[in-house]
DRENSERO-733399 format. One record per atom (N, C-alpha, C): residue in one letter; atom name; z, x, y negated. Coordinates in steps of 0.1 Angstrom, whole numbers. Example, Ala and Ser with C-alpha at 12.3 -4.5 7.8 and 13.67 -1.06 7.14 Angstrom:
2
node residu a; atome N; c3 78; c1 132; c2 57
node residu a; atome CA; c3 78; c1 123; c2 45
node residu a; atome C; c3 78; c1 132; c2 33
node residu s; atome N; c3 71; c1 128; c2 22
node residu s; atome CA; c3 71; c1 137; c2 11
node residu s; atome C; c3 79; c1 129; c2 0
//
This chain:
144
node residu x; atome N; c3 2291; c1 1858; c2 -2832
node residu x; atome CA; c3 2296; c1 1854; c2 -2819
node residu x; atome C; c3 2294; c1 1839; c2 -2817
node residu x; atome N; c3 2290; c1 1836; c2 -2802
node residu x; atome CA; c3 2287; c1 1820; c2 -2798
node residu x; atome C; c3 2299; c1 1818; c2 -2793
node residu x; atome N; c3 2308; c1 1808; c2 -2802
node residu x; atome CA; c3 2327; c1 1805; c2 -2800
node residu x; atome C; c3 2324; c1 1798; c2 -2786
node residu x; atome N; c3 2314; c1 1788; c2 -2785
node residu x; atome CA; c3 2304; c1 1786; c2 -2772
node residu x; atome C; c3 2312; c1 1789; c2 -2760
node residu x; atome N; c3 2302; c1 1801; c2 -2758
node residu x; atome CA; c3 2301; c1 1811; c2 -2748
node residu x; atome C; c3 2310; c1 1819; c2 -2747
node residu x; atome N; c3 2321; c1 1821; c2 -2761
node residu x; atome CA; c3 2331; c1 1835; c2 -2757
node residu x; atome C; c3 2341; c1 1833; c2 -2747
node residu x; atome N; c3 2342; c1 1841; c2 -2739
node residu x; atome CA; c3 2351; c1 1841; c2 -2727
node residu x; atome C; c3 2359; c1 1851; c2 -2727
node residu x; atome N; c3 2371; c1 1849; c2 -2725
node residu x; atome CA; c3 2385; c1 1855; c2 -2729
node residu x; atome C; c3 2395; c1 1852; c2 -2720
node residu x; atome N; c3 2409; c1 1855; c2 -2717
node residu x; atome CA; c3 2419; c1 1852; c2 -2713
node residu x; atome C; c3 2426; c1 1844; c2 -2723
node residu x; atome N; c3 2433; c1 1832; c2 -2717
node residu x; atome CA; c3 2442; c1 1821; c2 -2720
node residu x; atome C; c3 2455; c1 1821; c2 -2715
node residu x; atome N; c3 2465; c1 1822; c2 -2723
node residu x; atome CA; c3 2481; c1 1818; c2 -2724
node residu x; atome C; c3 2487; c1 1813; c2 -2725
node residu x; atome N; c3 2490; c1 1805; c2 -2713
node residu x; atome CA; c3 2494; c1 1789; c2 -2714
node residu x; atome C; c3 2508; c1 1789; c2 -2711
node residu x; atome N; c3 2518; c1 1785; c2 -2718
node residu x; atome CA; c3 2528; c1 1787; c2 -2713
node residu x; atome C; c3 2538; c1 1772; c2 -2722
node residu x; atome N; c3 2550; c1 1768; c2 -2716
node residu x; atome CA; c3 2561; c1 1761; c2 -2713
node residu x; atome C; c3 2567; c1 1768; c2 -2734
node residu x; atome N; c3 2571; c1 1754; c2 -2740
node residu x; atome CA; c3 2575; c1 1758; c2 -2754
node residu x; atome C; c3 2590; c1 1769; c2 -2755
node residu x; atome N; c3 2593; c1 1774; c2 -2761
node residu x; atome CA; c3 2600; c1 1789; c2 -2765
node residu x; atome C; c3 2611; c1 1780; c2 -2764
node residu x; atome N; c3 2619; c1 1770; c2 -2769
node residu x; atome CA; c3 2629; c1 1760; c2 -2771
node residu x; atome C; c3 2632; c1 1753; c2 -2751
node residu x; atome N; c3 2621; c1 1755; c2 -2751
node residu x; atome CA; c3 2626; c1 1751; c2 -2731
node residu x; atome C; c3 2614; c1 1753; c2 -2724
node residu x; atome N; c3 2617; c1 1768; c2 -2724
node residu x; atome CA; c3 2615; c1 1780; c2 -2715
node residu x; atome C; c3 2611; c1 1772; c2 -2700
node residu x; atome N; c3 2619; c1 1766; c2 -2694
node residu x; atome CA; c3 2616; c1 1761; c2 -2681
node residu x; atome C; c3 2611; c1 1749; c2 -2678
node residu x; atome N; c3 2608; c1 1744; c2 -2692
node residu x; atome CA; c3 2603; c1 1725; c2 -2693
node residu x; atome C; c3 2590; c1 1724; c2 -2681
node residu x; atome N; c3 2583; c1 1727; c2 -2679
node residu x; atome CA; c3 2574; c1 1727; c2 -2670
node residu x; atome C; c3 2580; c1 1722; c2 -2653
node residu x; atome N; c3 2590; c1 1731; c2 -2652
node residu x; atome CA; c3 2596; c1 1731; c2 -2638
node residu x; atome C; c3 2588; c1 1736; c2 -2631
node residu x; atome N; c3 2582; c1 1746; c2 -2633
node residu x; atome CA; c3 2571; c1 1759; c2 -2627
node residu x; atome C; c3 2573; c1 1763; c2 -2610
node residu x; atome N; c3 2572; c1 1755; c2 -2601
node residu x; atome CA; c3 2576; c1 1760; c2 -2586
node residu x; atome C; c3 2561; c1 1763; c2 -2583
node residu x; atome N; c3 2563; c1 1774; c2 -2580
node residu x; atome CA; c3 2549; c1 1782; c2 -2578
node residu x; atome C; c3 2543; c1 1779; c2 -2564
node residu x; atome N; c3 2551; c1 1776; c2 -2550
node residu x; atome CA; c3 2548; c1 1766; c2 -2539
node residu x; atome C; c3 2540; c1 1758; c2 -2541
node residu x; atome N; c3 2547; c1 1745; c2 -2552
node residu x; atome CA; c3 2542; c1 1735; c2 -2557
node residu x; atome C; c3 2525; c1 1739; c2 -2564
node residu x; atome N; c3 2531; c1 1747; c2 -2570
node residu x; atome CA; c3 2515; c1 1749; c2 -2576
node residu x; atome C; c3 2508; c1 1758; c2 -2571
node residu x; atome N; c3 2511; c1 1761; c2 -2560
node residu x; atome CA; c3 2496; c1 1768; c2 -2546
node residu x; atome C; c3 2494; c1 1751; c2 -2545
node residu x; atome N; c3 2503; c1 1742; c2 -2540
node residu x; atome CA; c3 2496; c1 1729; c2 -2533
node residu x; atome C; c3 2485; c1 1723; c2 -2544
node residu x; atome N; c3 2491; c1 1725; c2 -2552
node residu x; atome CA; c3 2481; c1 1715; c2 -2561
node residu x; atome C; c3 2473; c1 1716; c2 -2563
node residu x; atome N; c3 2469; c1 1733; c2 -2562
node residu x; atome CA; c3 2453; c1 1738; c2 -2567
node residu x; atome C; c3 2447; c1 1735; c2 -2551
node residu x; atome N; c3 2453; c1 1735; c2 -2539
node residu x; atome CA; c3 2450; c1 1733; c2 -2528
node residu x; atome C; c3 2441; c1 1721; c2 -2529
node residu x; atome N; c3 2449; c1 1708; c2 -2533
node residu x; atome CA; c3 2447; c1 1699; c2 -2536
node residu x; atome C; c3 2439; c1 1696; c2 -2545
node residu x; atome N; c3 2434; c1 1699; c2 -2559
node residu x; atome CA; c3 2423; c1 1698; c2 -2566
node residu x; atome C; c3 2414; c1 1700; c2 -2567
node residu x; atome N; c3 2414; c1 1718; c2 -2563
node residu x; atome CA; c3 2403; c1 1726; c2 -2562
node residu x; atome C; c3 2391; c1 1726; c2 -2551
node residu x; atome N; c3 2377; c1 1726; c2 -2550
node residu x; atome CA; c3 2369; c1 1730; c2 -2537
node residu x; atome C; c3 2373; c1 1742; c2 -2530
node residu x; atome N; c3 2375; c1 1749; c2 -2539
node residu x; atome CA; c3 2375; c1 1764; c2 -2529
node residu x; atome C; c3 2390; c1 1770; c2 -2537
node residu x; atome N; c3 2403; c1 1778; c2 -2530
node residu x; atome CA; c3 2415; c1 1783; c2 -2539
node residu x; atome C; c3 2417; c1 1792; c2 -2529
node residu x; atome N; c3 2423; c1 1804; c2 -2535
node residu x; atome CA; c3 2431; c1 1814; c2 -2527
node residu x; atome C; c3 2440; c1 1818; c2 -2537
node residu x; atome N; c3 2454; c1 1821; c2 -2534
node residu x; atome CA; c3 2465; c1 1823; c2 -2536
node residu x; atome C; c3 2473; c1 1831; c2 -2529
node residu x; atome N; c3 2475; c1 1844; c2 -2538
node residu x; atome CA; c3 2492; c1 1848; c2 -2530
node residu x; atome C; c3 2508; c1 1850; c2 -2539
node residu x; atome N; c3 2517; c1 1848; c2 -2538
node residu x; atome CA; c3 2528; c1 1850; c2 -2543
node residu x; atome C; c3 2534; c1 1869; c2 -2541
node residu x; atome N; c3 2533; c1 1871; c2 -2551
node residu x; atome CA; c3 2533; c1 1884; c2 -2552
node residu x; atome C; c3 2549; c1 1887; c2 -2565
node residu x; atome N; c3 2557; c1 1900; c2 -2555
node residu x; atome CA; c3 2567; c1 1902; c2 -2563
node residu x; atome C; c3 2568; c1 1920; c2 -2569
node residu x; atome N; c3 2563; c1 1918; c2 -2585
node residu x; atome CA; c3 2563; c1 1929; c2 -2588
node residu x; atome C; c3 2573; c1 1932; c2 -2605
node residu x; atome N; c3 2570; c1 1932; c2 -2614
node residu x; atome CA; c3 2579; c1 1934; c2 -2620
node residu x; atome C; c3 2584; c1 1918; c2 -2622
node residu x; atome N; c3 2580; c1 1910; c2 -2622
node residu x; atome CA; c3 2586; c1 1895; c2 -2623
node residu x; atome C; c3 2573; c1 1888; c2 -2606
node residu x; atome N; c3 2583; c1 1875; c2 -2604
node residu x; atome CA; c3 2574; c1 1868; c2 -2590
node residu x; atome C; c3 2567; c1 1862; c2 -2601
node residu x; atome N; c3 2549; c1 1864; c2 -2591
node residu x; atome CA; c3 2540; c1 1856; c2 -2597
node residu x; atome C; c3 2529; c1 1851; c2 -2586
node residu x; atome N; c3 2525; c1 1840; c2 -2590
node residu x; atome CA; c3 2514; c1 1834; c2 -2575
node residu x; atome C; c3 2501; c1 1839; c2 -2586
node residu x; atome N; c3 2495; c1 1849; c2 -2576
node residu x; atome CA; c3 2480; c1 1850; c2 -2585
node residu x; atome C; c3 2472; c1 1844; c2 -2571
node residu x; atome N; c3 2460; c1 1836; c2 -2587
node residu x; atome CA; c3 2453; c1 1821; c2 -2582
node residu x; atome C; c3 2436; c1 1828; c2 -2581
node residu x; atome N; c3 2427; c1 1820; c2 -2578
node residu x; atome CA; c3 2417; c1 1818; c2 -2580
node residu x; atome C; c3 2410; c1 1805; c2 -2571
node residu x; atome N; c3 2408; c1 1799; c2 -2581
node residu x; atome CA; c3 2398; c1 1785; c2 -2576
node residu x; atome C; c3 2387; c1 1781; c2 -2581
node residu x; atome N; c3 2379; c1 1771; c2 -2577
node residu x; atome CA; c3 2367; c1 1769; c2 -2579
node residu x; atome C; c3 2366; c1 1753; c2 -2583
node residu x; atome N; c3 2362; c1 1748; c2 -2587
node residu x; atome CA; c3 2358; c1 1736; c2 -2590
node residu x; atome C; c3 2344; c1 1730; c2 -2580
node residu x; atome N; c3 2347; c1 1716; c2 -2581
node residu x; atome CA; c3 2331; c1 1712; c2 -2570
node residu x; atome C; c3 2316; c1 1720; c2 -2577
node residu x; atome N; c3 2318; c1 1717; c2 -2597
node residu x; atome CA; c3 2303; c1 1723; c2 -2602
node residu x; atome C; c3 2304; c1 1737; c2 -2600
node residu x; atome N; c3 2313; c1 1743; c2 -2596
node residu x; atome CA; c3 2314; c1 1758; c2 -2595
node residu x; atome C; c3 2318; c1 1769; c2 -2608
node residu x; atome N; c3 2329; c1 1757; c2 -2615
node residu x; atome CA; c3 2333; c1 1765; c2 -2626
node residu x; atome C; c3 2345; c1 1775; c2 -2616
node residu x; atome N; c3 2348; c1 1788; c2 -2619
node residu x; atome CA; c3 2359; c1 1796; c2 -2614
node residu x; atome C; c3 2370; c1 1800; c2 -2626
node residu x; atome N; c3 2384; c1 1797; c2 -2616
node residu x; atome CA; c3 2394; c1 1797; c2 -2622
node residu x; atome C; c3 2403; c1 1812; c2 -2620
node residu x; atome N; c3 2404; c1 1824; c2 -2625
node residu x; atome CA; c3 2417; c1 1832; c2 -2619
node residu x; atome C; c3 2425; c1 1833; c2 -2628
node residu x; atome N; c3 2434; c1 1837; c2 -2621
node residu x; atome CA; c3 2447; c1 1841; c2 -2628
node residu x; atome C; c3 2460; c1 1839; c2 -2624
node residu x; atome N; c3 2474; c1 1837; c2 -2630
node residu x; atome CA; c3 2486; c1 1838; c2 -2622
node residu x; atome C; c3 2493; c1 1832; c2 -2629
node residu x; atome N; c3 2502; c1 1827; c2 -2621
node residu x; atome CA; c3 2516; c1 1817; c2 -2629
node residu x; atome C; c3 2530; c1 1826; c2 -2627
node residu x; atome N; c3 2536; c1 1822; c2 -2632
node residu x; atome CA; c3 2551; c1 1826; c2 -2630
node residu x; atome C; c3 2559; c1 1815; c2 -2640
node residu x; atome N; c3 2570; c1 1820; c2 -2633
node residu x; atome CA; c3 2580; c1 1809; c2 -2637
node residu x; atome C; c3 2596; c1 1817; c2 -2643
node residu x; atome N; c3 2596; c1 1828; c2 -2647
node residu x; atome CA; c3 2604; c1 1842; c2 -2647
node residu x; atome C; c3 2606; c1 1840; c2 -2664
node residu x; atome N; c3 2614; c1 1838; c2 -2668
node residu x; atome CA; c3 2619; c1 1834; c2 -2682
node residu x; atome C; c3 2615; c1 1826; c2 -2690
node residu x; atome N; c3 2598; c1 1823; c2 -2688
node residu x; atome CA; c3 2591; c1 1810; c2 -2693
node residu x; atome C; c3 2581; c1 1804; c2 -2685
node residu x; atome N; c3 2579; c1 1792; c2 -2679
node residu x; atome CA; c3 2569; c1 1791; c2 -2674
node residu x; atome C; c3 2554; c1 1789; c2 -2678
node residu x; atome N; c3 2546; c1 1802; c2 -2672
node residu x; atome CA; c3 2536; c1 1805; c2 -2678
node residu x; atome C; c3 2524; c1 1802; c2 -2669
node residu x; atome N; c3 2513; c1 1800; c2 -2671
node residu x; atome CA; c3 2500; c1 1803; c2 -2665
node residu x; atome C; c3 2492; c1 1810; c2 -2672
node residu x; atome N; c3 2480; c1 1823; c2 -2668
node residu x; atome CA; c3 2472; c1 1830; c2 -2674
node residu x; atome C; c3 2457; c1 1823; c2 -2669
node residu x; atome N; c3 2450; c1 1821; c2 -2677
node residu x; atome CA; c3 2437; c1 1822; c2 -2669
node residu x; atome C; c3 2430; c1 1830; c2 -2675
node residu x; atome N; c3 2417; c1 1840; c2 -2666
node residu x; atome CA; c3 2413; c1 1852; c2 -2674
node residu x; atome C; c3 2396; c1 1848; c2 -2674
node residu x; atome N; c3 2387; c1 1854; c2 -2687
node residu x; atome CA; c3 2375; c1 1857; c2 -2684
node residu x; atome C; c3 2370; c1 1836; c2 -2680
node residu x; atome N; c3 2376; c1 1830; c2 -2692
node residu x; atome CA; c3 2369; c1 1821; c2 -2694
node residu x; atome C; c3 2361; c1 1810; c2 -2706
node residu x; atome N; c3 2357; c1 1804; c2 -2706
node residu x; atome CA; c3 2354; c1 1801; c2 -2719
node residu x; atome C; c3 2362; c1 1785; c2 -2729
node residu x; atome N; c3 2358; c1 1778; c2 -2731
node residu x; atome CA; c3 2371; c1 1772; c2 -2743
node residu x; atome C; c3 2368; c1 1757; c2 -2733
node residu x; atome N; c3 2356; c1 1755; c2 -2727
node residu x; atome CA; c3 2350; c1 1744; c2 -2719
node residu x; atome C; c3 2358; c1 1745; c2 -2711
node residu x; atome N; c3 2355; c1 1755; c2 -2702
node residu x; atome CA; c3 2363; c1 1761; c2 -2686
node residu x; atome C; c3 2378; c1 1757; c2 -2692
node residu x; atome N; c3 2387; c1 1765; c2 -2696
node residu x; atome CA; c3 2395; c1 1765; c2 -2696
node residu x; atome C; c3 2402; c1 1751; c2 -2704
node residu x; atome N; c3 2395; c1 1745; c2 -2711
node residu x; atome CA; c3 2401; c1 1732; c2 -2714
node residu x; atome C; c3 2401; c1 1719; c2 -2700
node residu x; atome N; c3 2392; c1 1722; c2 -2691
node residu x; atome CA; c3 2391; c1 1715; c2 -2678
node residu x; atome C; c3 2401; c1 1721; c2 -2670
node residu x; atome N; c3 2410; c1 1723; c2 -2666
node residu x; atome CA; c3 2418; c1 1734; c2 -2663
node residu x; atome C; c3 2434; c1 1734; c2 -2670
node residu x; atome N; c3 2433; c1 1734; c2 -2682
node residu x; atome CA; c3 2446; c1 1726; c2 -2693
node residu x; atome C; c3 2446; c1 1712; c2 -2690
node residu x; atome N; c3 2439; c1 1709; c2 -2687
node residu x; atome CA; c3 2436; c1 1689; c2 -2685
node residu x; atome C; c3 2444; c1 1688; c2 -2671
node residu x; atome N; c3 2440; c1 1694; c2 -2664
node residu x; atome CA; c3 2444; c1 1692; c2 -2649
node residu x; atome C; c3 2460; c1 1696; c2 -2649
node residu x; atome N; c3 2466; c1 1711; c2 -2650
node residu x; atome CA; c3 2476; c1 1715; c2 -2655
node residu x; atome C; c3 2485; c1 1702; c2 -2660
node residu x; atome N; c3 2481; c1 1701; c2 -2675
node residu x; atome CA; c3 2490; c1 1689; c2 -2686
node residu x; atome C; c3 2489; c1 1670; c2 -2673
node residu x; atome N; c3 2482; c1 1670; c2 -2669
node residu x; atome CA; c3 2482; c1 1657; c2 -2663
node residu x; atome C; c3 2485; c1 1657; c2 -2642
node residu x; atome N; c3 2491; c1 1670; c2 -2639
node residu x; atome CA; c3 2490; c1 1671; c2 -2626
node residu x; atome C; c3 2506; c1 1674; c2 -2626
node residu x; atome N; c3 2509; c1 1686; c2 -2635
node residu x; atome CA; c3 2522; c1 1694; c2 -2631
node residu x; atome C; c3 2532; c1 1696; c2 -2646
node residu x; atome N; c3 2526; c1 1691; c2 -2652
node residu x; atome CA; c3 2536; c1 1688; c2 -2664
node residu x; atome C; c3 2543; c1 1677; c2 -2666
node residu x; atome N; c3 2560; c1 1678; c2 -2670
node residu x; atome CA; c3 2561; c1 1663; c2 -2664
node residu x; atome C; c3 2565; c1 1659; c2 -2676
node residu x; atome N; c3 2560; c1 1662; c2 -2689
node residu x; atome CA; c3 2558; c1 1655; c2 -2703
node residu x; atome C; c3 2542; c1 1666; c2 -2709
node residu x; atome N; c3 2536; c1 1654; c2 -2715
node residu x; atome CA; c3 2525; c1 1658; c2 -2718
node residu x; atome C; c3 2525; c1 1665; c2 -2732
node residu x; atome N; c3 2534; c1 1668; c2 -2742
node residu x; atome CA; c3 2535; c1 1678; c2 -2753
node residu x; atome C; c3 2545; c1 1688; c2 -2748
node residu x; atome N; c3 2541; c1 1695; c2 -2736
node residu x; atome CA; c3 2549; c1 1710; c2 -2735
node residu x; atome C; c3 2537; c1 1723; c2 -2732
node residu x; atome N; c3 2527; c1 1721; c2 -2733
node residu x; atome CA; c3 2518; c1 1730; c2 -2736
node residu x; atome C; c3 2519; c1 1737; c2 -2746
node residu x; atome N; c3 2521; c1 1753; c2 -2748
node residu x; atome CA; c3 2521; c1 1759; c2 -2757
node residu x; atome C; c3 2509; c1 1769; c2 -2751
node residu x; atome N; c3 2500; c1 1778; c2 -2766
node residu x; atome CA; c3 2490; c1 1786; c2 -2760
node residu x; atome C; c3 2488; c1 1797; c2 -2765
node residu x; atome N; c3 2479; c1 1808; c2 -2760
node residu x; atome CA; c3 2478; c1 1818; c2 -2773
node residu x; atome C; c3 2461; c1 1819; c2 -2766
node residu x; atome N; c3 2461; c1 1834; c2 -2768
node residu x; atome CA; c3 2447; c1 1844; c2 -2762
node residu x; atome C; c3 2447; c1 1856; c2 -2763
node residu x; atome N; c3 2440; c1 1861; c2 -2761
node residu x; atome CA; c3 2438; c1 1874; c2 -2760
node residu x; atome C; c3 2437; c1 1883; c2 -2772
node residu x; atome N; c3 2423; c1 1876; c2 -2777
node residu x; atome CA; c3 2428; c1 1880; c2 -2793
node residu x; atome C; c3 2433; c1 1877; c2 -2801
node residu x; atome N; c3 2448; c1 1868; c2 -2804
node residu x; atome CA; c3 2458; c1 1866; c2 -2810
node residu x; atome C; c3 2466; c1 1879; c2 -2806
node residu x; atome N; c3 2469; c1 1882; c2 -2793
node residu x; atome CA; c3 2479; c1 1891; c2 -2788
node residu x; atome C; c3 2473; c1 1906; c2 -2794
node residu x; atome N; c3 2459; c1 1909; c2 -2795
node residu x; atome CA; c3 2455; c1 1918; c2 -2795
node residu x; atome C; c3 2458; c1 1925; c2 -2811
node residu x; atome N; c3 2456; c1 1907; c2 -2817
node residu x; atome CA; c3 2455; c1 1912; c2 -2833
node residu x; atome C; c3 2473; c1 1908; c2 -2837
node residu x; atome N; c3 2484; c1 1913; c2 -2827
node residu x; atome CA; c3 2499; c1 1907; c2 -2829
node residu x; atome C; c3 2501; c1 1895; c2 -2836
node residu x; atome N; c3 2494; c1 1881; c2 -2832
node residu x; atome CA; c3 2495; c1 1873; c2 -2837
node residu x; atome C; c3 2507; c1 1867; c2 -2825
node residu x; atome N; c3 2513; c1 1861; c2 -2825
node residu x; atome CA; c3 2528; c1 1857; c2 -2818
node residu x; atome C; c3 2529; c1 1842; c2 -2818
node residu x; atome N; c3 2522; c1 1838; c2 -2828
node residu x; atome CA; c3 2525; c1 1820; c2 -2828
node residu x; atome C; c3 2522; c1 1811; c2 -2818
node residu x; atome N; c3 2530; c1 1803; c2 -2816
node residu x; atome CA; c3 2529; c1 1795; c2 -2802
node residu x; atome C; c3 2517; c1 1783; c2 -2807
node residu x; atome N; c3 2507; c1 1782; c2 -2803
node residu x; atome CA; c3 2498; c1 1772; c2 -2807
node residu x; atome C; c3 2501; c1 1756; c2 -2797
node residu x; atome N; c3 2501; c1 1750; c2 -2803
node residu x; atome CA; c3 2505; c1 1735; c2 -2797
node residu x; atome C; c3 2490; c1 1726; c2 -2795
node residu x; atome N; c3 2495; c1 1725; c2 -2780
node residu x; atome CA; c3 2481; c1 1716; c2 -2772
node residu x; atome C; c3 2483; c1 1703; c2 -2775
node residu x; atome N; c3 2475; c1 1697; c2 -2783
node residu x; atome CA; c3 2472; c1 1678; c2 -2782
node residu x; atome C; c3 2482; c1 1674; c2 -2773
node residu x; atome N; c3 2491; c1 1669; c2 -2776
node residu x; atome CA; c3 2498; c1 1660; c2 -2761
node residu x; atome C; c3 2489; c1 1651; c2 -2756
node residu x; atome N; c3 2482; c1 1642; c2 -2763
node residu x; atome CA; c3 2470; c1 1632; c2 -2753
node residu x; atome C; c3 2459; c1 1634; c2 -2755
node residu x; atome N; c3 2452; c1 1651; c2 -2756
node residu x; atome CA; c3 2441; c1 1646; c2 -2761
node residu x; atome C; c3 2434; c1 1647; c2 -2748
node residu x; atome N; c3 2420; c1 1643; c2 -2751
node residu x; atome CA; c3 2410; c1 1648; c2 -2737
node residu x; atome C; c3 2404; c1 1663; c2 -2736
node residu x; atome N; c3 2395; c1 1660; c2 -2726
node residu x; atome CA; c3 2392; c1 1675; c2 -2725
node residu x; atome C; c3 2384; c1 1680; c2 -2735
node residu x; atome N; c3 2376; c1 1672; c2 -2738
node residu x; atome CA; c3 2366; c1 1677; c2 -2751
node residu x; atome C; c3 2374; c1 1682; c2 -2766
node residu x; atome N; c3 2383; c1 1673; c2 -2766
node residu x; atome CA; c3 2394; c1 1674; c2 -2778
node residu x; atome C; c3 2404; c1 1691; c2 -2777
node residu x; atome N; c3 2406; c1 1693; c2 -2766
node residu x; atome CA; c3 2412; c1 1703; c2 -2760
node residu x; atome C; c3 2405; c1 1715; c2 -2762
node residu x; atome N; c3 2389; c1 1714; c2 -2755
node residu x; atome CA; c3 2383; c1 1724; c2 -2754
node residu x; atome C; c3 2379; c1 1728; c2 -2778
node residu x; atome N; c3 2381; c1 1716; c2 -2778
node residu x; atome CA; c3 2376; c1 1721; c2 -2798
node residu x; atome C; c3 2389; c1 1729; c2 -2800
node residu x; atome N; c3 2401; c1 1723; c2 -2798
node residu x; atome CA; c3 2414; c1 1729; c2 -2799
node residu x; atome C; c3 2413; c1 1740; c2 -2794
node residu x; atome N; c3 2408; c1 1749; c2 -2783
node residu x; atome CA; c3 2405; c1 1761; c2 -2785
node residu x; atome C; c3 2398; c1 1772; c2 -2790
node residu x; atome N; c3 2385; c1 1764; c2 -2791
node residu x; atome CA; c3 2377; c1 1768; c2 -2805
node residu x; atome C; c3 2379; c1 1770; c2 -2821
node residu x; atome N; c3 2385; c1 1760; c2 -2820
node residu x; atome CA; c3 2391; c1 1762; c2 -2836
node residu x; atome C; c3 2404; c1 1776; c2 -2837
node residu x; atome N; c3 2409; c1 1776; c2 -2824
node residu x; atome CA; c3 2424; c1 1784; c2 -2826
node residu x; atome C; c3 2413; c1 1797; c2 -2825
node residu x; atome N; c3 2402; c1 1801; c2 -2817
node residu x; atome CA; c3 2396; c1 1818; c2 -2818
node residu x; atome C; c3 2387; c1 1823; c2 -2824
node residu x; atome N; c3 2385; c1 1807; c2 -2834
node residu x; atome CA; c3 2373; c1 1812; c2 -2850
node residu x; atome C; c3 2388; c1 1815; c2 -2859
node residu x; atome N; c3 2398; c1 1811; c2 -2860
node residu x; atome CA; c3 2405; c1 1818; c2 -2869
node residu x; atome C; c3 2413; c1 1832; c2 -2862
node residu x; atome N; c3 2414; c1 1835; c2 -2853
node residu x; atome CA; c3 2421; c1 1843; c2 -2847
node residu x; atome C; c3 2410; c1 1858; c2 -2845
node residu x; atome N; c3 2396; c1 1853; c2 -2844
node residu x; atome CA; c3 2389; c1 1864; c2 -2840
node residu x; atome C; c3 2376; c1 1864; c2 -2852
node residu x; atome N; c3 2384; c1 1856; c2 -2866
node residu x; atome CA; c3 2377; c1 1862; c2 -2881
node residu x; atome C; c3 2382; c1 1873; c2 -2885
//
């Protein structure tokens, strides 16, 4: 497998110890993607918990979906991306709408798949390239 190329869903969510550290106003974060993104559609949808499901685009035409909620922990999903994508994307998130830069916690897809539970901890300063290894390193051990 090219760790590269692998594209997966990402679980970004607010630390277990404070659940609401983010301050997750899902309004707020329609604006912001409004605000960052070239191209975003958004609706706030209420089904077993409220959730604003996203999709945006970037100017080079990376695409972003997925959904936030703010319903016991505040979370963001991004789905069907790769460790690059989605590190550009955690960068924006951690320096736009987090209002301390060590409350990133993360998982994936195949952590959840293989019941792995552990909250993975994002670089509080790091950059995107540091970020995007930080996800690679977490799905060469997760998906050995």
């Amino acid at each position: 497998m090219d760790i590269d190329e692998y594209r997966t869903t990402y679980l970004l969510y607010a630390p277990a110890k404070n659940p609401a550290g983010w301050n997750l106003d899902l309004p707020t974060f329609g604006t912001a993607l409004d605000a960052t993104f070239t191209d975003v559609r958004y609706e706030t949808r209420q089904g077993r918990q409220l959730r604003l499901s996203f999709w945006a685009v970037t100017d080079d035409g990376t695409e972003f979906t997925g959904f936030a909620s703010n319903e016991g922990r505040d979370t963001v999903v991004l789905t069907d991306n790769t460790a690059d994508e989605a590190a550009l994307f955690i960068t924006w998130l951690r320096d736009s709408l987090c209002p301390a830069p060590d409350l990133i916690r993360f998982s994936s897809e195949p952590a959840v798949e293989r019941g792995i539970e552990t909250d993975w901890r994002m670089p509080a300063l790091a950059d995107t390239a540091n970020i995007a290894e930080e996800l690679k390193h977490h799905l060469r051990i997760v998906t050995s």
